[in-house]
Structures are given as structure tokens and as C-alpha cells.
KELOLUM-186894 format. One line per 4 residues: number of its first residue (from 1); for each residue x, y, z of N, C-alpha, C. Coordinates in steps of 0.05 Angstrom, whole numbers. Layout:
N
NUM	X:Y:Z:X:Y:Z:X:Y:Z; ...
END
This chain:
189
1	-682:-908:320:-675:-881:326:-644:-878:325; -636:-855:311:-606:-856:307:-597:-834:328; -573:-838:335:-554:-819:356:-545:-796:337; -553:-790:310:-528:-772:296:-538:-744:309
5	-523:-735:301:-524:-703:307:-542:-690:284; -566:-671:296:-585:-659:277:-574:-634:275; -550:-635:254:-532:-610:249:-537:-579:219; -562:-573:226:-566:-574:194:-554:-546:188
9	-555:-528:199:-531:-505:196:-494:-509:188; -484:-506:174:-457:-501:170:-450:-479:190; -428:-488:203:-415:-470:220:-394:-451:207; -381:-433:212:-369:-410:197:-340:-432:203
13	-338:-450:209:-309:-465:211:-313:-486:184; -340:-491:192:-343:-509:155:-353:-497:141; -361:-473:136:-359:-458:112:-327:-459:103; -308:-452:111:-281:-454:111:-269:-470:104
17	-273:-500:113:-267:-525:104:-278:-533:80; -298:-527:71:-312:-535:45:-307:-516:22; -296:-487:32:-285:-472:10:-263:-483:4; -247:-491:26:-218:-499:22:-211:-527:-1
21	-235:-533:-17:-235:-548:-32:-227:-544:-54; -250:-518:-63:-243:-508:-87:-218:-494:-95; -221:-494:-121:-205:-486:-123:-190:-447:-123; -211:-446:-121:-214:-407:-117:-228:-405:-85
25	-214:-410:-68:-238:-414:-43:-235:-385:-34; -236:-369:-45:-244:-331:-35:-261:-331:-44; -268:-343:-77:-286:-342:-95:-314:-351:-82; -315:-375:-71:-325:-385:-60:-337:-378:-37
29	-317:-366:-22:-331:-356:10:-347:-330:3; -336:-315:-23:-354:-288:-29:-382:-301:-47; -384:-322:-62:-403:-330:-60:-429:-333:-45; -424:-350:-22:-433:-354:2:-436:-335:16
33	-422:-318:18:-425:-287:37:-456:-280:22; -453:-279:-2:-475:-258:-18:-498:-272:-19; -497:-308:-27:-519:-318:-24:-517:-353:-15; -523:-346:17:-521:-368:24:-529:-395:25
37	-554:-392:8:-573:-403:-1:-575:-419:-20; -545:-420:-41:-539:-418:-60:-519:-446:-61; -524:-468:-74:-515:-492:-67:-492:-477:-89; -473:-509:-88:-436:-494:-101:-433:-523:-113
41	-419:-528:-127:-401:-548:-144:-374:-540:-132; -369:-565:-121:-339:-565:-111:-325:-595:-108; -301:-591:-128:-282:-608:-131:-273:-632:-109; -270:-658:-117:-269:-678:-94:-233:-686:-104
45	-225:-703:-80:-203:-716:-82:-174:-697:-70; -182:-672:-61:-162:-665:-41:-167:-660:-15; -196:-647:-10:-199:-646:16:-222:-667:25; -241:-678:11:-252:-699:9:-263:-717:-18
49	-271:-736:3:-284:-756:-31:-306:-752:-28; -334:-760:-33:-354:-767:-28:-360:-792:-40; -387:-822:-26:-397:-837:-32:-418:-827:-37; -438:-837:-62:-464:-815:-56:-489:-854:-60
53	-505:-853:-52:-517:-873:-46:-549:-856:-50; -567:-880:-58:-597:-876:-66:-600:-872:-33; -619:-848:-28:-630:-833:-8:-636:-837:18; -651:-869:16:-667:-890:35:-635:-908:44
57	-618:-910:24:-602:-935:30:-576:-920:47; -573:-900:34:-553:-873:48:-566:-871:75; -594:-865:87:-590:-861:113:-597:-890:128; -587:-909:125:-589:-929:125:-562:-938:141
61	-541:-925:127:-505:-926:128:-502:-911:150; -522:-881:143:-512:-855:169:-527:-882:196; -553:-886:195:-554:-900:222:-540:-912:234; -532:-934:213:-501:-957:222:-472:-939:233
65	-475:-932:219:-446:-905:227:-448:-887:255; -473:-877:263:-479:-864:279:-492:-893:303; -500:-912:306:-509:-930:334:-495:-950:327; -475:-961:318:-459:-985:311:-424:-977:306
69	-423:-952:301:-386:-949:293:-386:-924:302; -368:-906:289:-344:-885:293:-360:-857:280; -387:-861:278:-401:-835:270:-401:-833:242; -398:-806:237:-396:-799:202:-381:-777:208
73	-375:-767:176:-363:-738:174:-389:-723:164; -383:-700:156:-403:-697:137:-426:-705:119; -457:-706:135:-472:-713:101:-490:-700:96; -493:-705:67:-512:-683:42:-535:-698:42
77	-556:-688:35:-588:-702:25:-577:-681:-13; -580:-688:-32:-576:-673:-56:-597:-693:-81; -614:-681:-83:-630:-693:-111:-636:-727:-107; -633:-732:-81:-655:-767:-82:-633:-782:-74
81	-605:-766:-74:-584:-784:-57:-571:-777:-30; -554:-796:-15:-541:-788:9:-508:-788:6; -497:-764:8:-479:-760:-9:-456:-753:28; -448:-780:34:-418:-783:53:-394:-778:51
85	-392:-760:60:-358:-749:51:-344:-765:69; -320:-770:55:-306:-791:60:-266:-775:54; -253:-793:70:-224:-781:67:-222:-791:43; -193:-764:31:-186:-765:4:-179:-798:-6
89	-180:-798:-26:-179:-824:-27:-191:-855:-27; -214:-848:-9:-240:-864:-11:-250:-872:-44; -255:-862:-62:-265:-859:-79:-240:-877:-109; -231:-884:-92:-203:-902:-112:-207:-926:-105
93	-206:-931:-70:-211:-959:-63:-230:-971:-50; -259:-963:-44:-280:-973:-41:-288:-992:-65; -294:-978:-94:-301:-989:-109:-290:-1021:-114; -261:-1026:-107:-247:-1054:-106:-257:-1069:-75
97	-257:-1060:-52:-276:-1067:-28:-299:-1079:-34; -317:-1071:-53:-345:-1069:-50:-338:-1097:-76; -329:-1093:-88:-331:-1119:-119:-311:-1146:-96; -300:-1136:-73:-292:-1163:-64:-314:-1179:-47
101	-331:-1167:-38:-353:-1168:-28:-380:-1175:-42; -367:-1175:-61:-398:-1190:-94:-420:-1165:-93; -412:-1140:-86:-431:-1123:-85:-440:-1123:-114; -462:-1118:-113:-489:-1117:-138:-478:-1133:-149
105	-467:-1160:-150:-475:-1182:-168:-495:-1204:-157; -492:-1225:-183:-524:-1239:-182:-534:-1242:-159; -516:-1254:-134:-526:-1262:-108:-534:-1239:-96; -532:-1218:-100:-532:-1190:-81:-558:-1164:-101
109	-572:-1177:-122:-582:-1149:-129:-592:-1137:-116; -609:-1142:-89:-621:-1118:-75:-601:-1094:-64; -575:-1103:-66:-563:-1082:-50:-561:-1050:-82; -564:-1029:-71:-559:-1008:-93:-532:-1000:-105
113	-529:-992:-128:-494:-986:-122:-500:-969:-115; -465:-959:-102:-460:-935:-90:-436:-924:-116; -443:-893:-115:-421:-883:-139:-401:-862:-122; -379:-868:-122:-358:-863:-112:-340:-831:-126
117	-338:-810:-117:-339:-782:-128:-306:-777:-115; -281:-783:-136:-249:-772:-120:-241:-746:-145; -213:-756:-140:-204:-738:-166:-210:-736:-186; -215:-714:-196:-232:-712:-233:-259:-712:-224
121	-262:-702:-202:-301:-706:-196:-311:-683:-182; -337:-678:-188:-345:-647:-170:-369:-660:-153; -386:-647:-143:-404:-662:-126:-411:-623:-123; -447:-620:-122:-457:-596:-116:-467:-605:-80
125	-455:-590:-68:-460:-589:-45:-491:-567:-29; -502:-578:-14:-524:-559:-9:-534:-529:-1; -538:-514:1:-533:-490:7:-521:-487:39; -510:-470:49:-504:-469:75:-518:-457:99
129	-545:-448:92:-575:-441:108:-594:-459:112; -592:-487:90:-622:-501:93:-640:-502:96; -645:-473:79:-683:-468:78:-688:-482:59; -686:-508:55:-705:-517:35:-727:-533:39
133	-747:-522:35:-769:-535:48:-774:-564:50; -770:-572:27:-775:-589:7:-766:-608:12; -738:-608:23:-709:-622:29:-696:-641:12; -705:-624:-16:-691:-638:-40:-653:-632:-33
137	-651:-612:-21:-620:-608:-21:-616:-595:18; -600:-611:34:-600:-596:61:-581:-618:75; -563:-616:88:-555:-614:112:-561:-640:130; -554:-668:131:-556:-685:148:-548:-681:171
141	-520:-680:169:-490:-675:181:-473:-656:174; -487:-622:186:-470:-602:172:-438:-609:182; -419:-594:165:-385:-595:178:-391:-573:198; -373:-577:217:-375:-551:231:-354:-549:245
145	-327:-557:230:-306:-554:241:-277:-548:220; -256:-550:229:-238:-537:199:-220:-565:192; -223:-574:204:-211:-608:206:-232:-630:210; -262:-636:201:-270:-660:208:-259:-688:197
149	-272:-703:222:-265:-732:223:-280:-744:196; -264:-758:175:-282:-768:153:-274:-793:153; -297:-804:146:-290:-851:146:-268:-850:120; -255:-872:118:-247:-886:98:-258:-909:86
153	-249:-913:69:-273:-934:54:-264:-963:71; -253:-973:87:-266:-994:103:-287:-989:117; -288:-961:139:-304:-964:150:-334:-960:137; -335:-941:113:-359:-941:97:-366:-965:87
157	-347:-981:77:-353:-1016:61:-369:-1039:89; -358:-1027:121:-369:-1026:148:-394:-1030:149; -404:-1004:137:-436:-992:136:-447:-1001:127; -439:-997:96:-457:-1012:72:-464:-1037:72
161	-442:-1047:80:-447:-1080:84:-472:-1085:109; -473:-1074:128:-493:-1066:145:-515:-1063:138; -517:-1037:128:-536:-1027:117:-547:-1038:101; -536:-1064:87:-547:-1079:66:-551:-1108:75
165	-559:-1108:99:-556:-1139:113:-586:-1152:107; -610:-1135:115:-634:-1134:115:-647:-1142:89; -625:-1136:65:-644:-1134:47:-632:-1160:28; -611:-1171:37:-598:-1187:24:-589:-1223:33
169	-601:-1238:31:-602:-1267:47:-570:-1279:41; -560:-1270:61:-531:-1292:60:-528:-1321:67; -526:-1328:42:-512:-1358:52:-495:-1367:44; -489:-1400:68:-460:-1405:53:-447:-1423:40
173	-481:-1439:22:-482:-1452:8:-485:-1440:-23; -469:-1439:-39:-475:-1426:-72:-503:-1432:-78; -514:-1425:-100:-546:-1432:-106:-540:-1452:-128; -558:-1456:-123:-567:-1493:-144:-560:-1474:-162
177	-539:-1496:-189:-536:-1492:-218:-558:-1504:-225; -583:-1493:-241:-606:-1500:-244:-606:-1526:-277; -581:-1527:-284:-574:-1542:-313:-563:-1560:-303; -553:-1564:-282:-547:-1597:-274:-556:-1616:-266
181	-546:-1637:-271:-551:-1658:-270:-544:-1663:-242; -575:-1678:-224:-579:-1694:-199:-574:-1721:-197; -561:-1731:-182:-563:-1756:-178:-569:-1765:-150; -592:-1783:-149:-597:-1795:-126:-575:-1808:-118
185	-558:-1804:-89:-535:-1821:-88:-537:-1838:-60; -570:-1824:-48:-572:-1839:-18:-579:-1871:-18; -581:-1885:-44:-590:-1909:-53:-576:-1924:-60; -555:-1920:-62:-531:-1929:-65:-518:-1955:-44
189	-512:-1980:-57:-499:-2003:-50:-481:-2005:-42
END
């Protein structure tokens, strides 16, 4: 059972904050005035980044984040992923975090990648009502403020590593090179 907040409304302070992304954010808020319903494409890398993670493994992170650390900022459910907004900047240095950590190589395939959304990137965010039945697109962790608290990629690399504990057998022995050569040496004179 997770402690997060079942926030699924956007508050008229994070409607604000999430226009303040784009780049026309009047454009944006008259958008949303007319149809709220109406998910948006909006630019990452000045007011946030987003991590977006396969669906199951994303609320996986929000649990760790929410009964183990410092919460979350913001999160999206969007088309089968969990999409963590993260401070600007996340999205430059996670990806070097996560490769120091052997993420998704040989020893680690169960873990999923995560794809990392900064500058030069848009991300469609969910509508700001969350009628969707379906909950292909809605509201984990609406914003509901004009300044939220967002992780940086330690504390997300925090999570994931977490979040990926279960599925991944650490040890701290390398694995047998299966082409070498054994030698019995306990027989020895």
C-alpha cells in the first residue's frame, strides 16, 4: 500500500505551472479553458524533464518514492507508461547514472529502460479533468501547485534502483566465463 497522494484533478495553480511550459502558455490555458478534457503536447527541459518508464515498473518507483524517500512531483499514466516529472535537467544526467549502475546490460536485463524526455523533447500530458475511463491517460500525482517539488535524477536513479531490486539478483561475484578453462587446484602438492 502506497502513502502517495490520490491527486487526480489538476488544481487551477497546476494548470498554471504546466502552461508555464509552453511555449504560448495563454495559448494553452485558452485551450484548457475550452476543453479540459483535451490532453496537450508540452515542451520539456525548462520547467521540467520527465522520466517516462513501462507502466507496472513506473508505479513501482512512485511506491519507492512515496514509502521509502522524498515523495514525487508530478505523475502521468499516458499510453502504457509512467511518465515522472523530474527537475530541469534530469533528462541529461540520469541516463550516465543509470549506465554507471550497468542498467540494462547483460547482468541486469530484467530491469526496463527508462527514456529520459529534456530539451528538444515534448511529452503529451493528460487531460486536466480525468474522465478517462479507461485510464489509458490520467493523473497519478496531479500538480497542484505553481512551484512543485520535482526529484532529480539521483533521487529517481534512488527509485529505480529500488524499484528494480526484486527483479534483478545482485551479486558480488562476476558470472562464470563459460569458455574457460578450470583447473582443479584443491589437489595440489
Amino acid at each position: 500500500m502506497t502513502s502517495a497522494p490520490n491527486v487526480t484533478r489538476v488544481s487551477s495553480d497546476g494548470v498554471a505551472w504546466l502552461a508555464s511550459a509552453g511555449t504560448h502558455p495563454r495559448s494553452t490555458l485558452a485551450l484548457w479553458k475550452e476543453r479540459p478534457d483535451a490532453p496537450v503536447v508540452l515542451p520539456c527541459g525548462t520547467v521540467f524533464d520527465v522520466v517516462s518508464a513501462p507502466a507496472v515498473f513506473g508505479r513501482r518507483m512512485l511506491d519507492r518514492l512515496w514509502d521509502e524517500g522524498a515523495g514525487s512531483g508530478p505523475v502521468a499514466v499516458f499510453r502504457g507508461r509512467t511518465l515522472l516529472f523530474a527537475a530541469p535537467g534530469t533528462a541529461q544526467r540520469l541516463p550516465s547514472l543509470l549506465e554507471w549502475e550497468e542498467w540494462g546490460s547483460r547482468r541486469a536485463r530484467a530491469v526496463p529502460p527508462l527514456l529520459c524526455h529534456g530539451t528538444g523533447d515534448a511529452v503529451t500530458v493528460p487531460p486536466l479533468t480525468c474522465d478517462d475511463t479507461n485510464g489509458a491517460a490520467r493523473w497519478l500525482v496531479a500538480p497542484d501547485t505553481r512551484h512543485p517539488w520535482l526529484p532529480g535524477p539521483e533521487v529517481l536513479l534512488w527509485a529505480a534502483v529500488r524499484a528494480a531490486r526484486p527483479a534483478v539478483r545482485i551479486s558480488i561475484f562476476p558470472p562464470a566465463d563459460q569458455g574457460a578453462k578450470v583447473y582443479d587446484v584443491s589437489r595440489r602438492r
